[in-house]
N, C-alpha and C positions, 0 to 999 in steps of 0.2 A: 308767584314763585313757580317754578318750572315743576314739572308733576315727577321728574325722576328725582328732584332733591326731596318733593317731601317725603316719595316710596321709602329711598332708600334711609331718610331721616328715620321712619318709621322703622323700617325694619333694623336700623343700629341700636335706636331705643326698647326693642323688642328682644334685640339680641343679648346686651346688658342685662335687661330683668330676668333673663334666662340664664345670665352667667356665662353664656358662650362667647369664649374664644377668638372662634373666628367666626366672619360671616360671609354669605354667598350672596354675589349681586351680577345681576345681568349683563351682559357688554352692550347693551343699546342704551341701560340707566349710566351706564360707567362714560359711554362716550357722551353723552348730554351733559353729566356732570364736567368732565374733563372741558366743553368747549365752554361751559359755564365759566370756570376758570379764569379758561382763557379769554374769554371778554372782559372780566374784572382786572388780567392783571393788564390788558391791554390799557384799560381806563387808568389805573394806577401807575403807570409810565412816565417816570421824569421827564424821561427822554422824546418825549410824545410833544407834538405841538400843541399850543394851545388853543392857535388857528382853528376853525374845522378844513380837514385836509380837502382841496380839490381833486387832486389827481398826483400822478409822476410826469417828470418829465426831464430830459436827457441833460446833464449837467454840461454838458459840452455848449450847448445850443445856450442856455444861462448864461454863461459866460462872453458867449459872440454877443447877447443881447446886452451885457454890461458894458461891452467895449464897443457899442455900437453899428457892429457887423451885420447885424439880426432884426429886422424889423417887428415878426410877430415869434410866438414859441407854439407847438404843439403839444398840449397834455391830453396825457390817459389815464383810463377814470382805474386803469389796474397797471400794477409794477409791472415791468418788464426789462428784457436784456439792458437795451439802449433806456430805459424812461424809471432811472433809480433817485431822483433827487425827487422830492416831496415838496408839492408849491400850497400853499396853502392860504386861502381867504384872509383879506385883511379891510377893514372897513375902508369904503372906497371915498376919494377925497376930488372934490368938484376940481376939473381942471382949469391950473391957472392961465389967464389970458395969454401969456409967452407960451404956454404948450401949442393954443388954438391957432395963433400965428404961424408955427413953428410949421405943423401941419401940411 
């Protein structure tokens, strides 16, 4: 468990037996806490693939690569302007003989 969740565990459990109100916590426990959070709700995300993400990569170029335009795509291991569509790992399947011909 992260050291600013138990501090500040501690000191809400400390502030209750005191009867206080309110309580005072540091901004370096508050941002730890906060990104704490935010990893959890990250994992908790419907919306979230269930893939593990590879990278981004430019939906336009996706698209040339469906309609056969496009031979390879370019991903980035971080979002950017042009690289917003999320490609994401999918267990890989031995290619079939017409693929190696095709080649």
């Amino acid at each position: 468990m992260n050291q600013a969740i138990v501090y500040t565990k501690a000191s809400l459990h400390r502030a209750i037996n005191q009867g206080d109100k309110v309580m005072t916590i540091s901004t370096l426990d508050l941002k730890d806490l906060l990104a704490e959070l935010e990893k959890l709700q990250t994992r908790q995300d419907p919306a979230r693939p269930s893939a593990p993400l590879v990278g981004w990569a430019d939906p336009e170029k996706i698209e040339q690569m469906r309609q056969g335009r496009r031979r390879y795509l370019t991903i980035s291991r971080k979002r950017g302007e042009t690289f917003t569509q999320q490609v994401c790992a999918t267990k890989a399947q031995p290619a079939s003989k017409y693929a190696e011909e095709a080649a």
